[in-house]
C-alpha positions in Angstrom: 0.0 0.0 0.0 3.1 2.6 0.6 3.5 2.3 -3.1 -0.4 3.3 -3.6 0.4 6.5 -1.2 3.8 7.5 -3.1 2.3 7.1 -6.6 -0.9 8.9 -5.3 1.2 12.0 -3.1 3.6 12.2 -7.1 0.0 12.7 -9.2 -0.9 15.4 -6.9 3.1 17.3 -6.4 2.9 16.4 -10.3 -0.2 18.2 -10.5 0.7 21.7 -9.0 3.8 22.0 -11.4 1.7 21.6 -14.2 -0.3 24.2 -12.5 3.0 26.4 -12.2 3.7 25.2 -15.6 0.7 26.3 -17.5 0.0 29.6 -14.6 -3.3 28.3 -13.6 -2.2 29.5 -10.1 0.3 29.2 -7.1 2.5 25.8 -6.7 -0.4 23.4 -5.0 -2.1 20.2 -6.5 -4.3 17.5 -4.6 -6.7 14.4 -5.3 -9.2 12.8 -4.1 -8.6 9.0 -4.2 -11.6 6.8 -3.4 -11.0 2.5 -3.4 -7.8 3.1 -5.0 -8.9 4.9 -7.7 -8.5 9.4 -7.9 -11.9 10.0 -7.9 -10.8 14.2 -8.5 -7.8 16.1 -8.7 -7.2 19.7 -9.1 -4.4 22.3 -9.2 -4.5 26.1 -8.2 -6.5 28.0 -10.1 -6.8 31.7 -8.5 -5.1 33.4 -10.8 -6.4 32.0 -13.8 -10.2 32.0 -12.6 -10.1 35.6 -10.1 -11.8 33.3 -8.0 -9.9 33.4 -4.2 -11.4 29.9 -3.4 -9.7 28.2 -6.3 -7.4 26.1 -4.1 -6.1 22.9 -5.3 -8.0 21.0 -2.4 -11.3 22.8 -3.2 -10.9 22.4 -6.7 -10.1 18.4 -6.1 -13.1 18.1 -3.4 -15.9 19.9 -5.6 -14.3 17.2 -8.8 -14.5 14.3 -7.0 -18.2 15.1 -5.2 -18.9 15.8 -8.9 -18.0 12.3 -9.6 -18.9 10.7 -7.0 -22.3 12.1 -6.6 -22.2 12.8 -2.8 -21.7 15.9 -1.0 -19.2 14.5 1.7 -16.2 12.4 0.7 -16.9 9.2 3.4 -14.0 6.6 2.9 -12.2 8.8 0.0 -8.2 10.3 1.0 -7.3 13.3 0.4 -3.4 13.9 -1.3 -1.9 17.6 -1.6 0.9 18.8 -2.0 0.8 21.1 0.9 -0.5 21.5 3.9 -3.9 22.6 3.6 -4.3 26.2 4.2 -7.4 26.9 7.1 -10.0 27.9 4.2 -9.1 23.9 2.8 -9.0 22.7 6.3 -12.3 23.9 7.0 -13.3 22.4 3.5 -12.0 18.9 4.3 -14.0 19.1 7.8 -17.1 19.6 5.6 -16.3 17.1 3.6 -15.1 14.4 5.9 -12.8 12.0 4.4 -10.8 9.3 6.0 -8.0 10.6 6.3 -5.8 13.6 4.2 -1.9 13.4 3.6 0.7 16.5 2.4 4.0 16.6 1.5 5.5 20.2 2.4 4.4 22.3 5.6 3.1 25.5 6.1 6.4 26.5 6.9 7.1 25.3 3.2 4.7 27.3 2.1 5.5 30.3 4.0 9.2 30.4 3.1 8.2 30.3 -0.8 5.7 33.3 -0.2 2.4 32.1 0.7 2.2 32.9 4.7 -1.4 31.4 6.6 -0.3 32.9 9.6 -2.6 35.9 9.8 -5.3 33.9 9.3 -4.9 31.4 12.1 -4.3 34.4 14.1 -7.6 36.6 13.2 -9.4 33.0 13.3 -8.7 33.2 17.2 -9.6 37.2 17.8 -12.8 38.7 18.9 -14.6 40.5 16.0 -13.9 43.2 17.1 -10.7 43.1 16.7 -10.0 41.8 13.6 -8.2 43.5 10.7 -11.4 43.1 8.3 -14.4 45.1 10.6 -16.9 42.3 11.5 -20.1 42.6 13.4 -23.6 41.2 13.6 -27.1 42.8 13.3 -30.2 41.4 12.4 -29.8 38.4 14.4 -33.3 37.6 15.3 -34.3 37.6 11.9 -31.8 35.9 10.8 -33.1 33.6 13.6 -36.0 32.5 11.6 -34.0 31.0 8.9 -32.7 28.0 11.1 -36.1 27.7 13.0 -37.7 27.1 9.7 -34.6 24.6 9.2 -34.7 22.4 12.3 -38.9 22.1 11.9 -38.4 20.7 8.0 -39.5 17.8 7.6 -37.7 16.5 4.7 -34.3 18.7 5.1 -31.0 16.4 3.6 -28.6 16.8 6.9 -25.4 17.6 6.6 
């Protein structure tokens, strides 16, 4: 099986120099690999696409949920070529796989310009002191929303 995990951890470091090489985005590929088989795969796109969610693991997760025709990724591994950055972390949660596997750090990524830190810092401060202003209003009506959610009937859970 080690062989299955190298072969599957090259596809997806294969995967974000083709991304470099054909500047889709920044240097980060990943796959989704379900019973052996990639069931997605993805490279960086936020350049290409102007679309800040276009990471590698996000791309990979919405092609293999695509294929797979499920919204969560039960018994499927996830493969990247970096750690995933807390946006894809919170993305993997979502989609709950078995297990996920990188080859460089955040460090990695930091030293070759891409630096999370901020974020995992903001993650932990009040709103109101966050660099981007944050605050609630409207809470009560907003309220309503997830009352008419927990008494649907027929709601898919999640």
């Amino acid at each position: 099986m080690e062989n299955h995990h190298e072969e599957f951890m090259r596809r997806a470091i294969e995967l974000a120099q083709n991304g470099i090489d054909s500047n889709n985005g920044g240097p980060f590929g990943a796959i989704v690999v379900k019973d052996g088989k990639i069931v997605g795969e993805g490279c960086n796109r936020v350049t290409s696409t102007n679309d800040p969610t276009a990471h590698a693991e996000i791309v990979a997760i919405r092609n293999a949920c695509r294929e797979i025709n499920d919204f969560q990724l039960e018994g499927c591994v996830i493969y990247a070529s970096c750690e995933p950055c807390p946006m894809c972390l919170g993305a993997i949660y979502w989609a709950r796989p078995a297990q996920v596997f990188f080859a460089c750090t955040r460090s990695d990524a930091k030293n070759a310009g891409f630096d999370d830190d901020m974020i995992y810092e903001e993650i932990a401060l009040p709103f109101d002191l966050r660099r981007i202003p944050t605050s609630t209003f409207l809470r009560e009506e907003g309220l309503e929303v997830f009352r008419t959610w927990i008494d649907k009937p027929d709601k898919i859970e999640y």
